[in-house]
N, C-alpha and C positions, 0 to 999 in steps of 0.2 A: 549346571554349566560349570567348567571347570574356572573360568575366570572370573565368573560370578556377573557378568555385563552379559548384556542385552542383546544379543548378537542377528545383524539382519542380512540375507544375501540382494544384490544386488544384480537383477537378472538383466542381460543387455541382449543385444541380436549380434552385434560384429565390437568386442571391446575395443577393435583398435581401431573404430572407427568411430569410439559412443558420440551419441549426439550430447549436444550440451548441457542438457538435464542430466545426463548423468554424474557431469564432472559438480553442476552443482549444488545438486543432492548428496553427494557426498562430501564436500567440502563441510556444507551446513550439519550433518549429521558428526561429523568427525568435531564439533566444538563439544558435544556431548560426552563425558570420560566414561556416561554409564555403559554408552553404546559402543558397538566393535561390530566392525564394516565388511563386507568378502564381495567379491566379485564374481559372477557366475555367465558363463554362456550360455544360451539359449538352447535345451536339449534339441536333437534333431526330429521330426517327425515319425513316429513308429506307425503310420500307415494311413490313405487315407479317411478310411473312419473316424480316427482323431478328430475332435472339435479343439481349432485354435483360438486364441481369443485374441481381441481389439478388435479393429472394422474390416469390411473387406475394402480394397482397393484396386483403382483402375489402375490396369500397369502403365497404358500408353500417358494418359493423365499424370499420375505420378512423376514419369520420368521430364516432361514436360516442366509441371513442377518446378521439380529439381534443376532445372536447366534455367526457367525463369529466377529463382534463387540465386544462382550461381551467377549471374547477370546481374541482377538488384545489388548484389556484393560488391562489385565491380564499378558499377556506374553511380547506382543512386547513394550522397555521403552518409545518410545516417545507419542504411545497411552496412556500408562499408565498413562503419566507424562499430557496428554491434558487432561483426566477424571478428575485428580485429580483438576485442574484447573477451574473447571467448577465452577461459582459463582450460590448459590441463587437468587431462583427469591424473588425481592421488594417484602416489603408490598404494594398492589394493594387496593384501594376499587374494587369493583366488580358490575356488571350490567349483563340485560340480554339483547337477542335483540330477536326479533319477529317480522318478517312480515309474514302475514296471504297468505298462497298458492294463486294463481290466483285474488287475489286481489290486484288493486292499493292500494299503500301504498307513503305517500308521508315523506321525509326526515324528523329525528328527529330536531327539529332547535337548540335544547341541543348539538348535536353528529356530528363533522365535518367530521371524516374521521376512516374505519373499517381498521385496519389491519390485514390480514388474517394468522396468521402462521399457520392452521393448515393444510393449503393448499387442505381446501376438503370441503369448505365453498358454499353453494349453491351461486350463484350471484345475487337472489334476496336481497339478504342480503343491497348490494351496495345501494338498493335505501333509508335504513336509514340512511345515512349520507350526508351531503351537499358537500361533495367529493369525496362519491364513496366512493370504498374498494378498497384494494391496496393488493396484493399477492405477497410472495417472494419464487422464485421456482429456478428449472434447465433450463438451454435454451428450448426452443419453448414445454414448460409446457404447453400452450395455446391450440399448437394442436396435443394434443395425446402422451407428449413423457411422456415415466414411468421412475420409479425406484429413487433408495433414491439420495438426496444428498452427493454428495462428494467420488460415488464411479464409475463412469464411465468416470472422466477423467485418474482414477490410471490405469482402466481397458485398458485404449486406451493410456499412458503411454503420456498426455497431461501435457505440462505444466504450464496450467493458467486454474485453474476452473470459470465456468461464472455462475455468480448470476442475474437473470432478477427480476426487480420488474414490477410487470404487475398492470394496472390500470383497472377496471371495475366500467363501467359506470351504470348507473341507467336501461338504457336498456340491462344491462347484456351482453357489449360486452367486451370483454377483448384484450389489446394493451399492449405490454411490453412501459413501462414509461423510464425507467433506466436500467442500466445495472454495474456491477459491475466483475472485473476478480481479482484474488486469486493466489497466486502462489500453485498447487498442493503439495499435503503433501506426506509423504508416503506409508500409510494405508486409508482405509475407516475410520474407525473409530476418528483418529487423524484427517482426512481431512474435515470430517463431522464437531464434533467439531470446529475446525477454522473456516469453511464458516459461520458456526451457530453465531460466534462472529465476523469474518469479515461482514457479509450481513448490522447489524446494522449500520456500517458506511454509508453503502448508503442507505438508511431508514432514518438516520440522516438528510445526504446530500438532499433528498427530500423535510424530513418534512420544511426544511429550506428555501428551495426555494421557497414551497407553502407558508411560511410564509410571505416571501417579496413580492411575488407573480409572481415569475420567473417560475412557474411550467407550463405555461404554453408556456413559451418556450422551442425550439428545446434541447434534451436530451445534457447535456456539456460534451462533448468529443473532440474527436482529429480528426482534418479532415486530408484526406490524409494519412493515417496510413496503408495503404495496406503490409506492412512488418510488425508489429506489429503479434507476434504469436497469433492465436483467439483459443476460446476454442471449444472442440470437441459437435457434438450435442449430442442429450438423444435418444438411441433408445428404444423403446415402452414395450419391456421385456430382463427379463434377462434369457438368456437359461446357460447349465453346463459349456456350451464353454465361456460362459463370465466369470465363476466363476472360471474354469481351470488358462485363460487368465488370469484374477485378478491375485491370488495368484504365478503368475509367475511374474508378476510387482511387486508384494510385495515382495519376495526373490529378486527382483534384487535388489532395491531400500535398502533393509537392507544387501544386502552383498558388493553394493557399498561403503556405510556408515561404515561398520564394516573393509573393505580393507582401508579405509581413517584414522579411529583411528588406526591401527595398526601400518601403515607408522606415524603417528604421534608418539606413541608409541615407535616406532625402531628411533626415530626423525632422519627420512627420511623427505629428503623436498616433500611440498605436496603445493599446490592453493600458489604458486609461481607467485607473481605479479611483473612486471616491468615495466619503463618507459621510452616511446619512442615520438621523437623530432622530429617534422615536422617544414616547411618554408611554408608559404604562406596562402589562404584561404582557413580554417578547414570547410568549407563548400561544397570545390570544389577539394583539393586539392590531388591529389594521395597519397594516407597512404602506400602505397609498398614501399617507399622512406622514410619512417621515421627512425630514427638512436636512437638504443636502449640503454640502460643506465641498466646495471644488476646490482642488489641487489650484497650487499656482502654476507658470507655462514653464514647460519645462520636465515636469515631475508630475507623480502620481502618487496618492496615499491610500495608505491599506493597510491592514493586522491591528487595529486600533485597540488599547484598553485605557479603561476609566479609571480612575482617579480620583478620592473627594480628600483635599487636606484641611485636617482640624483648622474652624475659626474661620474658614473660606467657603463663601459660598456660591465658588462655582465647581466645575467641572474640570478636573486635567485629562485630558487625552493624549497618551504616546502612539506613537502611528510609524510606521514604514513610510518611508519620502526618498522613494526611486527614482532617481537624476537622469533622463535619457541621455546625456550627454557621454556620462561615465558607465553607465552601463550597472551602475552598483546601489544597492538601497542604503541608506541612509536614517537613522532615528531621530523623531525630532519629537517635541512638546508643545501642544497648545493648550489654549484654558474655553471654556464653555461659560459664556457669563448668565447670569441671572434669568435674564433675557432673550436666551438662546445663541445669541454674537459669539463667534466663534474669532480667537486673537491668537496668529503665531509668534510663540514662546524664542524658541531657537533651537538650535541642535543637538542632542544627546549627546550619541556618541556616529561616528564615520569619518570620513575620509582617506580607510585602507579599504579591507574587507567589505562583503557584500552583508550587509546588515537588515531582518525584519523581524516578527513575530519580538515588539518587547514586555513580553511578560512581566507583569508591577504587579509585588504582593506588598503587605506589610506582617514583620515575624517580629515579636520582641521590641517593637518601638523602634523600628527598624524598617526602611522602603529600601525591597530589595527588588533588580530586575534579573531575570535568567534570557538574555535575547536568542535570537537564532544562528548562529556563529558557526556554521555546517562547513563551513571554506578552512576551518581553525580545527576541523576534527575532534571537538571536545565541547561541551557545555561550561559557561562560565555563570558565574556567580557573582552580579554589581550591586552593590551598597551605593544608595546616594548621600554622598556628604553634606553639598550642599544646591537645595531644593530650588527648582527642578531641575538644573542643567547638571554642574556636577557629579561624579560618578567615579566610584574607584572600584577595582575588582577585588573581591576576596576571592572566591572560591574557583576550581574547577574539579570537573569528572568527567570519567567515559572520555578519559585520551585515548586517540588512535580513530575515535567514534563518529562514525557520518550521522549526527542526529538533529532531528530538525522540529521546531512547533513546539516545544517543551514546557510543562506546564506543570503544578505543585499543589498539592489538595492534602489538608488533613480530614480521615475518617475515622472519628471515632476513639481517638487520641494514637492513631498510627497514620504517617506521613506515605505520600504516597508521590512517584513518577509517573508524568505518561509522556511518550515522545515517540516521535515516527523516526526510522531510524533507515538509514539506505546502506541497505548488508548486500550489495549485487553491486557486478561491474556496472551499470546503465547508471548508480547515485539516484536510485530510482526512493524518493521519501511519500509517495502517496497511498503506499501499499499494504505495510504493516504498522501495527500499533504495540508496541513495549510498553509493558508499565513493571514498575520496582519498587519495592520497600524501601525505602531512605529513614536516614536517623531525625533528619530534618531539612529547614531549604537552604542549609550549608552544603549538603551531598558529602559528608563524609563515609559514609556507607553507604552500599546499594546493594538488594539485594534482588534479582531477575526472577520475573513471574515463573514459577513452573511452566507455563503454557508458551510461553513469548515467543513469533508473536502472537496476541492474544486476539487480535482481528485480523485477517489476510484480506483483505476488498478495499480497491482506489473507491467506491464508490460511497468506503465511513473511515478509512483508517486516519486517515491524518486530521490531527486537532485544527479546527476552525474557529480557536478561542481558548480561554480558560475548563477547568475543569473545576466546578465549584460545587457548593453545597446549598440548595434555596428550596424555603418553605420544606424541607424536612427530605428531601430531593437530592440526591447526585447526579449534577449533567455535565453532559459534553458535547460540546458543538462540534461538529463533523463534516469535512469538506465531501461535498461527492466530486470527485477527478474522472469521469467518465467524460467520455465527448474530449474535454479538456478541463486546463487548469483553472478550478472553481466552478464548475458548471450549476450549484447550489449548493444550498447548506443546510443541513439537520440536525437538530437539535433530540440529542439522544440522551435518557434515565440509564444509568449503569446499575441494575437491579440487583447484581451479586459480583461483590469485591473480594477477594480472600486470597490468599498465597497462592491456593490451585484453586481459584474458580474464579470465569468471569463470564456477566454477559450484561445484554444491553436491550431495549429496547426505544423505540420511533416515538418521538412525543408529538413532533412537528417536522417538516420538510418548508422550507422554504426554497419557494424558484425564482430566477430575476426574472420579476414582471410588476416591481414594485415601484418602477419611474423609468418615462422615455427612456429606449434607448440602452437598454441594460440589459445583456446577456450575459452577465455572470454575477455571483458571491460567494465568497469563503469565510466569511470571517464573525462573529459577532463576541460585544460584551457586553456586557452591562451594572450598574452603581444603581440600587436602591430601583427607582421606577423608570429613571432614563439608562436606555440599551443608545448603542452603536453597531451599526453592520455596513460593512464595505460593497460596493457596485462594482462591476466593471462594464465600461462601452469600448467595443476590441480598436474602433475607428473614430469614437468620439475626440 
C-alpha cells in the first residue's frame, strides 16, 4: 500500500442517506492514524441469479416500520432526544468496487477489508479485499433471520440487544466473528439509533485486533457465563401480532418511566440503594446472612469501599449518598465498629457536581481517592490530607473524557487503568470497558490497550467495584446493565493481562435475592474477610 495504513471501504446502500452506523463507524475508526477510510455504494445487481446478503424483508412491514419510527421521533422524548443526536457522516473520499459475476476475481492489494453496512451486499464482494468483508447485523443474520435492527428485542421485552459482526471469506462463506450486547432502549426507534452508534465500538474493537493481529484468535469474551442474560434471536418476519406485541412493550416501558418521574416528582422515594455487610469469602459466602446499613430519609447509598486505618480497629466505608432533593450524589464517610455499628463520619467531597464510585487506595503512605467525576470530563486524582474528611486534589487525566467507575491495580510491578468510558452521543458508560498502562496512580502517562474497548457488553463492561489482586487472583466486579441499571453483579478473574491481550472469565454471578425486597446490585468490596455490596429496592 502506497501509504502504508490500513485501508477499509465502507460499503452503504444510499450514502446520502446512511443510517447512523455509518456516520459512527466512521468517526470511531477515523481516531486510528494506522487506518484510512473510503466510502463506497453498493454495486448495482447484475442479474437475478445474484445471491445478496443480510435478511429478506417484508416491503409492506418495512415501510410500516418506518412510518412507526418516524412517529416515535416525533412524539415519544427520548426517541426524539436519540434523532436529534445523530452526528454527520465525515468527509469520506469515495471509491467504487466491482467484481465481474462468475468471474474469478483476485483481492485488491490497495483494499484490506469491505465493511458492509448496508447489510445486502452480494459476498462476492469479499474477494476484493485481503480480509474479506465483515457485516454487522441481528443474531443469526447468516441464516435467514429478517427484520430491522433494534426492534425485536422491545418486541420479546429482552433486555440486552445482540449485535453480531459476521466475517465472509473470499469463498463467500459467512461465520459471526464477534459479538456485541446493548442494553435495550425503549422504542425501536431510540434502540435502533443506539445499536447504530454502540455496534461501532465492536467494529472498533475488531479493526484493532486485526491490526495487532489477534483476529485470528478465539472471539474475547467470558467463559463460563451461563447466567449472563443472552439476547433473544430474530425470527424471519414480522406478522400484526408482533406489531400488536411491540406497541404493548412500548406503553409499558413509557408508563414505567412516567410512574418513576412522578414518584420523584411527589419526592417519594424511588431506586432506593443500601448497604449490606457480609463475613467471610465473597466468593462462597452465603449473602442471606449479610446485615444491612439503611440510608437516612432523604438519600440513598451506594458504590461503597473499605477502608482499615492503621491502629483502628474498625472499618471506613466511603459510599455515594444521592440527595433526592438535589438530584446530585454526594461522598460521604462512615466507620464500621468492632461490633458491627455502623456511625456517620460526614461528608467527603459535593455540593457542585454529581459525585459516586470513590475509589480509596493507599500508594506510598499515601490515601488516595480517583471518584467518578463523569460531569467534569476528566478523571481526578484526591490525596487526603486530613483523615477522613479532608481531601485536596492532585492529579488529573483524560480531559475532554466521558469516563466513569475508574479503578487502579498494580500487576506484577506494572500499573494498570480500567474505566468505562462513554464515547457515543447517548453518554452511554455501561458498554465498553478501556484499560491502560499508567506510570502510576498519579496518571501521568497513559497508555491505551491495543484492543480498547477491550469488552463491548452492558451485561460485564462497567466496574462494580475495585479491581484487585486476592489469594494469587485478579478480579473484577462487573455490573450486568441488562433489563436495567444494576440488574446484578459478577464477579469476574481476568486470566490474561498484557498490551494486546485480554480476557476474563465468570467466578461467580450474584442476583438480588439476597434480602426482602431487592431487585437490584452493582456494586461490591471488600477488606480482609468483611465485603460490602449495595441493594437496590426501585420503590422501597
Amino acid at each position: 500500500m502506497a501509504t502504508g495504513k490500513f485501508k477499509i471501504a465502507l460499503l452503504v446502500d444510499r450514502p446520502q442517506e446512511a443510517f447512523p452506523a455509518v456516520a459512527a463507524v466512521a468517526r470511531r475508526l477515523q481516531q486510528d492514524p494506522q487506518v484510512e477510510l473510503m466510502l463506497a455504494p453498493l454495486p448495482p445487481s447484475q442479474g437475478p441469479a445474484e445471491a445478496q446478503g443480510g435478511p429478506p424483508h417484508n416491503g409492506a412491514t418495512s415501510k410500516l416500520l418506518e412510518r412507526i419510527g418516524k412517529a416515535e421521533a416525533q412524539i415519544l422524548p427520548r426517541a426524539r432526544a436519540a434523532r436529534r443526536r445523530r452526528a454527520p457522516l465525515p468527509s469520506l473520499p469515495s471509491c467504487e468496487l466491482a467484481a465481474p459475476q462468475g468471474e474469478p476475481s483476485k483481492a485488491d492489494p490497495s483494499l484490506d477489508l469491505i465493511l458492509d453496512l448496508s447489510r445486502s451486499a452480494p459476498p462476492r464482494l469479499a474477494r476484493l479485499a485481503r480480509h474479506g468483508m465483515w457485516r454487522l447485523g441481528p443474531p443469526r443474520a447468516a441464516e435467514g433471520a429478517g427484520g430491522p435492527i433494534g426492534f425485536w428485542d422491545i418486541r420479546a421485552r429482552n433486555g440486552v440487544s445482540e449485535i453480531v459482526l459476521a466475517r465472509i471469506g473470499a469463498d463467500g462463506r459467512e461465520e459471526a466473528a464477534a459479538r456485541a450486547f446493548f442494553q435495550t432502549r425503549k422504542s425501536f426507534s431510540e434502540n435502533r439509533d443506539f445499536l447504530a452508534e454502540k455496534s461501532a465500538a465492536l467494529v472498533q474493537r475488531e479493526v484493532r485486533r486485526l491490526l495487532v493481529g489477534a483476529a485470528s484468535q478465539a472471539e474475547p469474551g467470558v467463559t463460563g457465563a451461563s447466567g449472563v442474560q443472552a439476547a433473544a434471536s430474530t425470527p424471519s418476519r414480522i406478522t400484526n401480532a408482533d406489531l400488536l406485541a411491540y406497541l404493548g412493550a412500548v406503553g409499558r416501558n413509557y408508563g414505567m418511566m412516567t410512574y418513576k418521574h412522578a414518584r420523584r416528582f411527589a419526592r417519594m422515594r424511588y431506586n432506593s440503594w443500601s448497604l449490606f455487610v457480609g463475613e467471610g469469602d465473597f466468593l462462597s459466602a452465603d449473602l442471606a446472612k449479610l446485615r444491612e446499613i439503611r440510608p437516612t430519609a432523604g438519600e440513598y447509598w451506594a458504590d461503597p469501599f473499605l477502608y482499615r486505618a492503621k491502629g483502628d480497629d474498625g472499618i471506613y466505608i466511603f459510599y455515594e449518598s444521592f440527595v433526592y432533593e438535589t438530584r446530585k450524589g454526594k461522598l460521604c464517610v462512615g466507620r464500621l465498629g468492632p461490633d458491627g455499628g455502623f456511625s456517620y463520619l460526614g461528608d467527603v467531597m459535593g455540593g457542585g457536581d454529581h459525585l459516586s464510585f470513590p475509589f480509596v487506595m493507599e500508594h506510598e503512605g499515601r490515601l488516595l481517592m480517583i471518584p467518578e467525576t463523569s460531569s467534569r470530563r476528566r478523571l481526578e486524582v484526591w490525596e487526603c490530607v486530613d483523615f477522613p474528611l479532608r481531601w485536596e486534589m492532585r492529579h488529573t487525566a483524560l480531559e475532554g473524557t466521558n469516563c466513569a467507575d475508574s479503578s487502579i491495580v498494580e500487576v506484577d510491578g506494572q500499573w494498570w487503568l480500567f474505566t468505562n468510558m462513554g464515547t457515543d452521543t447517548f453518554n452511554d458508560h455501561n458498554s465498553e470497558l478501556h484499560v491502560f498502562q499508567i506510570d502510576s496512580p498519579e496518571l501521568k502517562e497513559l497508555v491505551p490497550h491495543a484492543w480498547n474497548p477491550v469488552v463491548v457488553d452492558a451485561r460485564l463492561a462497567r466496574n462494580g467495584g475495585r479491581v484487585s489482586r486476592r489469594s494469587g487472583r485478579l478480579l473484577r466486579f462487573a455490573q450486568d446493565n441488562s433489563f436495567s441499571y444494576g440488574s446484578a453483579l459478577s464477579i469476574m478473574e481476568v486470566t490474561e493481562l498484557s498490551p494486546k491481550t485480554y480476557s476474563e472469565r465468570l467466578l461467580r454471578r450474584i442476583e438480588p435475592d439476597f434480602a426482602p425486597g431487592i431487585n437490584g446490585c452493582h456494586h461490591l468490596d471488600y477488606s480482609g474477610e468483611t465485603f460490602v455490596i449495595d441493594g437496590l429496592r426501585e420503590y422501597g
